[in-house]
FIPAMI-234220 format. One line per 8 residues: number of its first residue (from 1); their letters; for each residue x, y, z of C-alpha. Coordinates in nm, 4 decimals, padded with zeros to 6 digits. Layout:
<pts>
NUM) a) X/Y/Z ~ ...
</pts>
This chain:
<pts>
1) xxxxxxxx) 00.3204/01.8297/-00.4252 ~ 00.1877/01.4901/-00.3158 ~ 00.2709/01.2344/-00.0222 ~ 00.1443/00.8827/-00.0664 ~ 00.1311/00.7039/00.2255 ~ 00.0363/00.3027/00.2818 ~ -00.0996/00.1708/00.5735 ~ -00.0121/-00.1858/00.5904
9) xxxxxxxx) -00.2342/-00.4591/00.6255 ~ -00.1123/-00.5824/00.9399 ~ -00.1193/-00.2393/01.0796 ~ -00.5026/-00.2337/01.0911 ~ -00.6467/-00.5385/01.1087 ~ -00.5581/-00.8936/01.3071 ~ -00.3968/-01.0643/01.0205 ~ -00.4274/-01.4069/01.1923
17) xxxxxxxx) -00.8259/-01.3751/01.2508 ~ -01.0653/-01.3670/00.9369 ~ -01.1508/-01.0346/00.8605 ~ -01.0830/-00.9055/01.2408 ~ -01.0094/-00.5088/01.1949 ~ -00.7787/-00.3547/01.4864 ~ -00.9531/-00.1173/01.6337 ~ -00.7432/00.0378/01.8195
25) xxxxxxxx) -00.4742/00.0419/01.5980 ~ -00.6574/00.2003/01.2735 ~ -00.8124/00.4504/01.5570 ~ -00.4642/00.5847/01.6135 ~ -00.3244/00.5476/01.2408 ~ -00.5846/00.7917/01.1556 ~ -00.5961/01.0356/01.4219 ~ -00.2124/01.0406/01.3024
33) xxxxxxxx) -00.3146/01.0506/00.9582 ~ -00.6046/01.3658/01.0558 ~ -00.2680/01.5702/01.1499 ~ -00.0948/01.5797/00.7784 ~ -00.0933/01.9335/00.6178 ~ -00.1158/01.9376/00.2441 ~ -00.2189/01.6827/-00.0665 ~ -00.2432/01.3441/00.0784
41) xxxxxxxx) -00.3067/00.9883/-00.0860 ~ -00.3820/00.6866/00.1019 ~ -00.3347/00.3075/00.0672 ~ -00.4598/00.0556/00.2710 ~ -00.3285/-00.3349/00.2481 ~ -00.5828/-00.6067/00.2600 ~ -00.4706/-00.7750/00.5527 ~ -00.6532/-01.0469/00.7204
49) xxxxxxxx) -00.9769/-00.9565/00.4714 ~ -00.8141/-00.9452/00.0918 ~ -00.5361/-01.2128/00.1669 ~ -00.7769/-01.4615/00.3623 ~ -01.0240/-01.4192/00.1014 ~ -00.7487/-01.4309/-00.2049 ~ -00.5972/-01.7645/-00.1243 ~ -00.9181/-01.9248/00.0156
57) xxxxxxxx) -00.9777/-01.9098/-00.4199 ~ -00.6051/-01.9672/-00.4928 ~ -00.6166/-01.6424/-00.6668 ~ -00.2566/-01.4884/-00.6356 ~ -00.0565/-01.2094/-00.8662 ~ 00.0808/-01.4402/-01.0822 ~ -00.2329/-01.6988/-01.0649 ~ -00.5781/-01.5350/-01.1569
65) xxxxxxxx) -00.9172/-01.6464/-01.1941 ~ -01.1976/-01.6303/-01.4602 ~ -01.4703/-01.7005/-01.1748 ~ -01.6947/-01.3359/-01.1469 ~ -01.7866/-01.4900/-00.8003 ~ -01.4440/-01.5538/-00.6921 ~ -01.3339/-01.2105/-00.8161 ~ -01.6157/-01.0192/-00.6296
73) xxxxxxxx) -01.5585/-01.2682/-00.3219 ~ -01.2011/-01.0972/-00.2958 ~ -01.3556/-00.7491/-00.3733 ~ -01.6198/-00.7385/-00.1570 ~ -01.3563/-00.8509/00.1322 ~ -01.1793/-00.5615/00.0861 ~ -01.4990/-00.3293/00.0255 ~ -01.5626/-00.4212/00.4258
81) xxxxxxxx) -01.1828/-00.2894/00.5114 ~ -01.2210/-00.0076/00.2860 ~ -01.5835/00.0755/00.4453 ~ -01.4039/00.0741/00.8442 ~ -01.0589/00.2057/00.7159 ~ -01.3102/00.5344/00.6199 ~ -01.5600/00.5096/00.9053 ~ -01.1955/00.5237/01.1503
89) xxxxxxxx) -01.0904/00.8198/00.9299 ~ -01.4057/01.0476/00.9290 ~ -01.4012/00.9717/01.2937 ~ -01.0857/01.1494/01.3045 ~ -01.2102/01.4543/01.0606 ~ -01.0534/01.3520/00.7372 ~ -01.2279/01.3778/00.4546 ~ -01.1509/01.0603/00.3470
97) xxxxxxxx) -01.3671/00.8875/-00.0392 ~ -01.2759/00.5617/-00.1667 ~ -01.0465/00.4884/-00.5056 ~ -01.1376/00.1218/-00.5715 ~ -00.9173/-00.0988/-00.8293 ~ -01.0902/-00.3017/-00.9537 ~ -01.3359/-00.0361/-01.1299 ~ -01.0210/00.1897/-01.2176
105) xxxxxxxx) -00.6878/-00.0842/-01.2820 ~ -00.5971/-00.3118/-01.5227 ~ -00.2850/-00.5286/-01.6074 ~ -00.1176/-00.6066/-01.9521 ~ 00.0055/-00.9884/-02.0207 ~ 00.2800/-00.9153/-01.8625 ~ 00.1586/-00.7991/-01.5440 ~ 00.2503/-00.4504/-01.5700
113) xxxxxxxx) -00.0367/-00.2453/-01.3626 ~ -00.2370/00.0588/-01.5705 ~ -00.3559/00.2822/-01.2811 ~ -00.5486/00.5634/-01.4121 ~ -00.5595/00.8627/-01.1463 ~ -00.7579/01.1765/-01.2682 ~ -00.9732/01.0908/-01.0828 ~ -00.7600/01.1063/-00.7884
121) xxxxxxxx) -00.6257/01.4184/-00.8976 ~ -00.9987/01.5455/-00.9108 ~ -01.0220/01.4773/-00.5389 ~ -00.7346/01.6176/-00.4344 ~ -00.7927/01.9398/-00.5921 ~ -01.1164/01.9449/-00.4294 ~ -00.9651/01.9012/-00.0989 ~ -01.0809/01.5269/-00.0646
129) xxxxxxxx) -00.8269/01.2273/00.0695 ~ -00.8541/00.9414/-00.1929 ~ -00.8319/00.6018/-00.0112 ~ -00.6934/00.3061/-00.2608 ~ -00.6410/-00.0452/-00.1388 ~ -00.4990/-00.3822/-00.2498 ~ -00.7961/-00.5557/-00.4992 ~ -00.8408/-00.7275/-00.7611
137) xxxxxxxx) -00.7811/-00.6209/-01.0867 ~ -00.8233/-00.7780/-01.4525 ~ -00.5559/-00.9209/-01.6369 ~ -00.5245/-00.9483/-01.9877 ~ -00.4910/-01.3448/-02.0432 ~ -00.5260/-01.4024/-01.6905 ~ -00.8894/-01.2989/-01.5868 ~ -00.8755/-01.1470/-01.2243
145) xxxxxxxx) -00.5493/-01.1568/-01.0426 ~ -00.4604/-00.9989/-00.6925 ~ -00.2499/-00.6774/-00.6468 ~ -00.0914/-00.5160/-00.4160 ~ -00.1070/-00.1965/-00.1604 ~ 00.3062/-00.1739/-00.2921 ~ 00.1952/-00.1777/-00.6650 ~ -00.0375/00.0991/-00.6026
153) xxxxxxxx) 00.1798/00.2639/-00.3820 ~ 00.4971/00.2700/-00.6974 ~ 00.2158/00.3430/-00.9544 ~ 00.0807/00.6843/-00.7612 ~ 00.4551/00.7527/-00.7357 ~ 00.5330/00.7545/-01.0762 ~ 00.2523/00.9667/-01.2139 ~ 00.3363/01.2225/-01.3066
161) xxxxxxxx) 00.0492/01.4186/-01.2885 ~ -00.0133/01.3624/-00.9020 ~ 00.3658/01.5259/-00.8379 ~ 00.4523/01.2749/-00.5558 ~ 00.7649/01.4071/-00.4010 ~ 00.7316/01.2109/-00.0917 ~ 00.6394/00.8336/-00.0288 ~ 00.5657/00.6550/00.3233
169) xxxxxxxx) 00.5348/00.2670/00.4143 ~ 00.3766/00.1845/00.7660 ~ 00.3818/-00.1871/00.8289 ~ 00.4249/-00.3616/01.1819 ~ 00.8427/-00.3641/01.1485 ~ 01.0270/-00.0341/01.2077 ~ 01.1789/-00.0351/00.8753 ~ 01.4142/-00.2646/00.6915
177) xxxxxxxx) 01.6051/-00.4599/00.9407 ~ 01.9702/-00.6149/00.9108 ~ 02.1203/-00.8894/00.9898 ~ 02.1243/-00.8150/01.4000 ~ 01.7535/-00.7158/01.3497 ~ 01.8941/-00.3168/01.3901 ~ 01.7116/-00.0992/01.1361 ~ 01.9509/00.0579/00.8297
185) xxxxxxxx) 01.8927/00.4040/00.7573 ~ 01.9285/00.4749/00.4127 ~ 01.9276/00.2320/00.1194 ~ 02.0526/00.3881/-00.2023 ~ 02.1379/00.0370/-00.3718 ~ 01.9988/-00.2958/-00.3760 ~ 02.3022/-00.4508/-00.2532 ~ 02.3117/-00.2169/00.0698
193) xxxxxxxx) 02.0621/-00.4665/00.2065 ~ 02.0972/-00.8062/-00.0082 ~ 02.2348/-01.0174/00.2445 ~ 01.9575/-00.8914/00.5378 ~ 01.6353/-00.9168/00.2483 ~ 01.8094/-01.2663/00.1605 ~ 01.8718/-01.1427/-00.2070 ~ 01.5595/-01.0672/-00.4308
201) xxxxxxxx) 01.2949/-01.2894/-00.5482 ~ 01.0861/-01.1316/-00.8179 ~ 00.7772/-01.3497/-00.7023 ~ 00.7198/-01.1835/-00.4148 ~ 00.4770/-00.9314/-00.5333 ~ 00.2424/-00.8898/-00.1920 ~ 00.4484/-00.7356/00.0651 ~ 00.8155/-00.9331/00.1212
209) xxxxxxxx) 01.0681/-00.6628/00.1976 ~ 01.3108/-00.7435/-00.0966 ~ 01.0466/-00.6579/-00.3576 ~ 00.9257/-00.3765/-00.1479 ~ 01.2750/-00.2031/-00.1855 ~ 01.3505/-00.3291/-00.5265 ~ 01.0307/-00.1234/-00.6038 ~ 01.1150/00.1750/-00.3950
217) xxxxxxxx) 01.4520/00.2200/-00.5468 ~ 01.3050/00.2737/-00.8823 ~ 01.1055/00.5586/-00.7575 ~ 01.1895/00.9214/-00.8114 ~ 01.0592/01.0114/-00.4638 ~ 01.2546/00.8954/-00.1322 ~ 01.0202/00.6516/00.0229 ~ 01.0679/00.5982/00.4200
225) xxxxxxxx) 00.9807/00.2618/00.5524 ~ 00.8835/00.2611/00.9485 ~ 00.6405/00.1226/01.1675 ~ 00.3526/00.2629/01.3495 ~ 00.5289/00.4023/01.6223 ~ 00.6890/00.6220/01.2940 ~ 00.3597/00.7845/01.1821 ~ 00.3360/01.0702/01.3323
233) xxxxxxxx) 00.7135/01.1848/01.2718 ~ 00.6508/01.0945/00.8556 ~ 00.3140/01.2962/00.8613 ~ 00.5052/01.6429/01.0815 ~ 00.7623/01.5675/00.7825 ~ 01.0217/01.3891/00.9746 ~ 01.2239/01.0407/00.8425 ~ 01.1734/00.7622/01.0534
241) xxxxxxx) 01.2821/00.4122/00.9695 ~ 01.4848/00.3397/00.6436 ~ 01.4861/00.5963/00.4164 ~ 01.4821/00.4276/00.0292 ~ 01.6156/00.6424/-00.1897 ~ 01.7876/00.5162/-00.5456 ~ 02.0790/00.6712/-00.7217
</pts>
């Protein structure tokens, strides 16, 4: 069996300075991450590299571009996170190889995302840690448009071939807050936190909390949402945060 985890964007890097990586942070997230026991899959956000460099070309999920230069402008952003995301984890003795989109994804007209992963199976039979991150991919009709460390995240889950049974969200919030800003421990429905997400708004494709549970639900692995000061319960096998689980 599989566990998929995401490291959020703002989780390891500054996401209000230019491509500015936390050190410290992404130092800890994978000495956290060097502790897991079994088949791991990781998934970094873009943070302050893929978003800065994304809407500095008004290139979006929903808006893409036909510019090659814009499209490896956006790639090659995230190519730098990727590159210290692996450097932290080697540090830290995992034996971490990169998975990158672009080369490997692809969207229909209608945005679904086509995420091949034998070759992510290949690794993890081999022992390896693939790392994926938010890129851009090619859309049919659209040239290149942006997606997400949460797509990624819902198409490792539902492959059937990696086995997923267990899904984990790190971002800088300790899971999905309600109304009083207290964290809710299990959602099993949509409407068990519709008033606190503010109702769902199918736009928000790269990273807003109502589309990040809308997707979870759908899973058929529970997904725990948490922030870092969760990691090292998820990876000993522990639930911290909100536990998303659907019916």
């Amino acid at each position: 069996m599989t566990t998929v985890l995401k490291l959020g964007g703002s989780v390891v890097t500054e996401k209000a300075s230019p491509e500015t990586v936390d050190d410290a942070a992404l130092a800890r997230a994978a000495e956290a991450v060097a502790d897991f026991d079994g088949d791991l899959v990781l998934v970094h956000g873009g943070g302050s590299f893929g978003h800065h460099a994304a809407a500095e070309r008004g290139v979006t999920a929903e808006s893409g571009t036909r510019s090659a230069a814009d499209a490896r402008a956006i790639h090659d952003a995230m190519g730098r996170l990727n590159a210290a995301v692996l450097d932290a984890l080697h540090e830290a003795g995992v034996a971490a190889l990169p998975v990158r989109p672009l080369s490997l994804a692809s969207r229909d007209a209608d945005g679904d995302l086509s995420l091949p992963t034998r070759s992510v199976a290949a690794m993890l039979a081999e022992g390896f840690v693939p790392v994926l991150h938010g890129d851009g991919v090619v859309q049919s009709g659209a040239g290149v448009t942006v997606t997400s460390g949460d797509d990624l995240v819902v198409a490792l889950a539902e492959d059937g071939g990696l086995d997923v049974d267990r899904v984990g969200l790190c971002s800088t919030v300790p899971g999905v807050l309600d109304g009083d800003g207290e964290v809710i421990e299990r959602i099993e429905r949509f409407a068990d936190a519709a008033d606190a997400l503010g109702g769902s708004d199918a736009t928000d494709v790269t990273g807003g909390m109502a589309a990040k549970v809308e997707k979870l639900l759908a899973l058929g692995a529970p997904a725990h949402v948490f922030g870092p000061e969760g990691l090292d319960a998820f990876v000993a096998g522990g639930s911290p945060g909100t536990v998303v689980r659907g019916e």
